[in-house]
C-alpha positions in Angstrom: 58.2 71.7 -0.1 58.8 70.4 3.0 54.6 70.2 3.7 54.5 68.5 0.7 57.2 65.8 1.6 54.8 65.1 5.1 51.9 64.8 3.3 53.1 62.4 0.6 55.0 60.7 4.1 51.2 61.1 5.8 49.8 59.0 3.2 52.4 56.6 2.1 51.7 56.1 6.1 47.9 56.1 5.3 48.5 53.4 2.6 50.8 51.4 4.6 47.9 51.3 7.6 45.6 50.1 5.3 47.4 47.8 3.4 47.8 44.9 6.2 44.6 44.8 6.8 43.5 44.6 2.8 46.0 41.8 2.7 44.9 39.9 5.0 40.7 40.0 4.0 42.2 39.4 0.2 44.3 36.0 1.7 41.1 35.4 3.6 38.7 35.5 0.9 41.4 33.4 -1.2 41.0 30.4 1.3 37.5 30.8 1.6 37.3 30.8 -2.0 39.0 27.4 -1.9 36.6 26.2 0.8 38.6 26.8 3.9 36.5 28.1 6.7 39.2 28.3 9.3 39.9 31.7 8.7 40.3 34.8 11.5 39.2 37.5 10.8 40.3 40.4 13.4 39.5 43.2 11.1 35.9 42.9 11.4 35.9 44.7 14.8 37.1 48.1 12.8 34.7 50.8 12.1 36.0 51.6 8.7 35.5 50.4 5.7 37.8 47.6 5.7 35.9 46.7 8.9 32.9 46.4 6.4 34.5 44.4 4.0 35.6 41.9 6.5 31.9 41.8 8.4 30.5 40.6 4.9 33.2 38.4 4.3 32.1 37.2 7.8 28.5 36.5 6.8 30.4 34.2 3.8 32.6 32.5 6.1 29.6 31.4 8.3 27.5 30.6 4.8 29.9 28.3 3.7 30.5 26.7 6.9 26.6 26.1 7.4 26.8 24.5 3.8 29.1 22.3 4.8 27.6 21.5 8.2 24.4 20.6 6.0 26.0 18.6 3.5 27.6 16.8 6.2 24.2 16.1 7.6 22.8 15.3 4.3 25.8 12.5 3.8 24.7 11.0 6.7 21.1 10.6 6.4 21.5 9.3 3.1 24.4 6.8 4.6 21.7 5.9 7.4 18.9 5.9 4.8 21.1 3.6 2.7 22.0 1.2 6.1 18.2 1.5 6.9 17.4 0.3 3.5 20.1 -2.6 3.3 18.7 -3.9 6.7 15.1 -4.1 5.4 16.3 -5.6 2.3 18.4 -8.2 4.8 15.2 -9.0 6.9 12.6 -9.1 3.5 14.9 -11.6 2.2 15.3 -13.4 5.9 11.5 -13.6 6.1 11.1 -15.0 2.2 13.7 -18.1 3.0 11.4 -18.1 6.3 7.9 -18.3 4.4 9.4 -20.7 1.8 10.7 -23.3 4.4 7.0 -23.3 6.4 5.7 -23.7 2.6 8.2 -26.5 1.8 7.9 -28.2 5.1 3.7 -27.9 5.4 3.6 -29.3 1.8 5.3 -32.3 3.0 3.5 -33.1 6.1 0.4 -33.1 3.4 1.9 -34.9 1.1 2.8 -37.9 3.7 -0.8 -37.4 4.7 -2.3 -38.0 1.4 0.0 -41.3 1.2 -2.2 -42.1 4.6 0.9 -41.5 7.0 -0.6 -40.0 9.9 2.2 -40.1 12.5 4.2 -37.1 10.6 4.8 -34.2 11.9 7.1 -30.9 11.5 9.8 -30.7 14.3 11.8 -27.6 13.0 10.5 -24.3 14.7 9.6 -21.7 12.3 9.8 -18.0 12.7 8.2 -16.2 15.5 5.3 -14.8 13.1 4.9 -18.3 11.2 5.4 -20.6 14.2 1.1 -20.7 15.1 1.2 -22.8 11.6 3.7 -25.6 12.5 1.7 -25.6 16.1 -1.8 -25.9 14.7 -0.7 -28.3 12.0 1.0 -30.5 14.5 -2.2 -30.4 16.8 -4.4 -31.3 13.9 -2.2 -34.0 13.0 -2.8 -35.3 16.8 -6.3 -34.9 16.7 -6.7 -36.8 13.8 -4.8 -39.8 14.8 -6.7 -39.7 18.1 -9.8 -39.7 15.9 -8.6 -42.9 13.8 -7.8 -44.1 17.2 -11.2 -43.8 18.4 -12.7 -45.4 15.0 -10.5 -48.3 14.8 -11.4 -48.9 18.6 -15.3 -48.4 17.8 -14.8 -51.0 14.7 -12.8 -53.3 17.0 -16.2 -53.4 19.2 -18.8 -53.8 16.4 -17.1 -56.6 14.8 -16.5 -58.7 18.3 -20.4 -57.5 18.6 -21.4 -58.8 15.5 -19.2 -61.7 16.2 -21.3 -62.1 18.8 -24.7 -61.8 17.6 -23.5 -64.1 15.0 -22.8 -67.5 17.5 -26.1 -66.5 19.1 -27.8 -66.5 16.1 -25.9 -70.3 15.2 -26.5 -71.2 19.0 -30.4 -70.1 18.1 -30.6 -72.0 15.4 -29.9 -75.0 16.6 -31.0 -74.7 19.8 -34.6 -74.4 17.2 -33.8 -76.9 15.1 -33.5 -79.4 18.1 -36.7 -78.1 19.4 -38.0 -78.5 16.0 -37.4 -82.2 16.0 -38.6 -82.3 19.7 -42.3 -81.4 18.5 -42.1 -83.8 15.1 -41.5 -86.6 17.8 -44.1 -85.2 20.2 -46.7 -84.9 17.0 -46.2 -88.0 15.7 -46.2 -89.9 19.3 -50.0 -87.7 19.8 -50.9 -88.6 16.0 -49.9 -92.6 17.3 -51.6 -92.0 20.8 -54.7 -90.7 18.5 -54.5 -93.9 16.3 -54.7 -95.9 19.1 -57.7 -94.3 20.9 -59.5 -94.6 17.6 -58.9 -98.3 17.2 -59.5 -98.6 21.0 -63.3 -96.4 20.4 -63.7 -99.0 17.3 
């Protein structure tokens, strides 16, 4: 009786060793299974069964902590994907009220220059990439009135040329209508000088 009575002590013993242990890897997987990866688990170091159990649970403890870990990193690419995206969006946009302003502003420097105002030109800087346009436009516009310039200059000295050439040609005239009536004297004062030789001959 009494080995009986120690070996139902022995393993009530037995149990009671092996019940903390079961406890705590049961509590363990409880919190993992509610995502809680902050768990200890001190029973992994055994080289029992429990210590089994508690090893695998291990290699789930470190599973879902890697998910998380990935999630975590998947959150915040897409978050900078999303900022990466809003900023493009941000500078398409920027560049769009850019290209329609150079558009708005070069059709209006062509417009005044169709209405033969040659003295415009665009003041407001455009953006880096579209600024050549404002600078060749403003050039071309300065060209052209030093072109006009150059013409009206050129007409200026055809027409005081022409001016010219037309008192000469008055001052000619004149000067050969005088000389004109010079030789109509001088004929008619040889036709009389002839008369008289021929009555002096008769």
């Amino acid at each position: 009786v009494i080995g009986v009575l120690v070996a139902i002590f022995a393993g009530i013993g037995l149990v009671m060793t092996f019940k903390g242990p079961i406890l705590g890897i049961v509590s363990a997987m409880k919190r993992l299974a509610t995502g809680d990866t902050n768990i200890h688990l001190s029973a992994k170091n055994r080289h029992d069964e429990i210590g089994d159990m508690a090893r695998a649970l291990e290699v789930f403890k470190e599973n879902a902590q890697e998910r998380v870990r990935l999630e975590v990193a998947t959150e915040e690419q897409r978050a900078e994907a999303e900022a990466q995206r809003q900023a493009n969006e941000s500078e398409r946009k920027a560049l769009d009220q850019q290209i329609q302003f150079a558009v708005t502003a070069l059709a209006g420097g062509l417009e005044r220059l169709s209405a033969g105002d040659i003295s415009t030109t665009i003041d407001t800087p455009f953006n880096d990439r579209l600024e050549q346009l404002r600078v060749d436009f403003n050039q071309s516009m300065l060209r052209l009135r030093e072109t006009i310039g150059g013409i009206q200059e050129n007409v200026s000295v055809i027409r005081g040329n022409a001016q010219q050439m037309s008192e000469s040609a008055v001052d000619l005239a004149r000067r050969t209508e005088r000389q004109a009536a010079s030789l109509e004297e001088t004929a008619a004062a040889v036709d009389e000088v002839n008369t008289n030789m021929r009555n002096a001959v008769d």
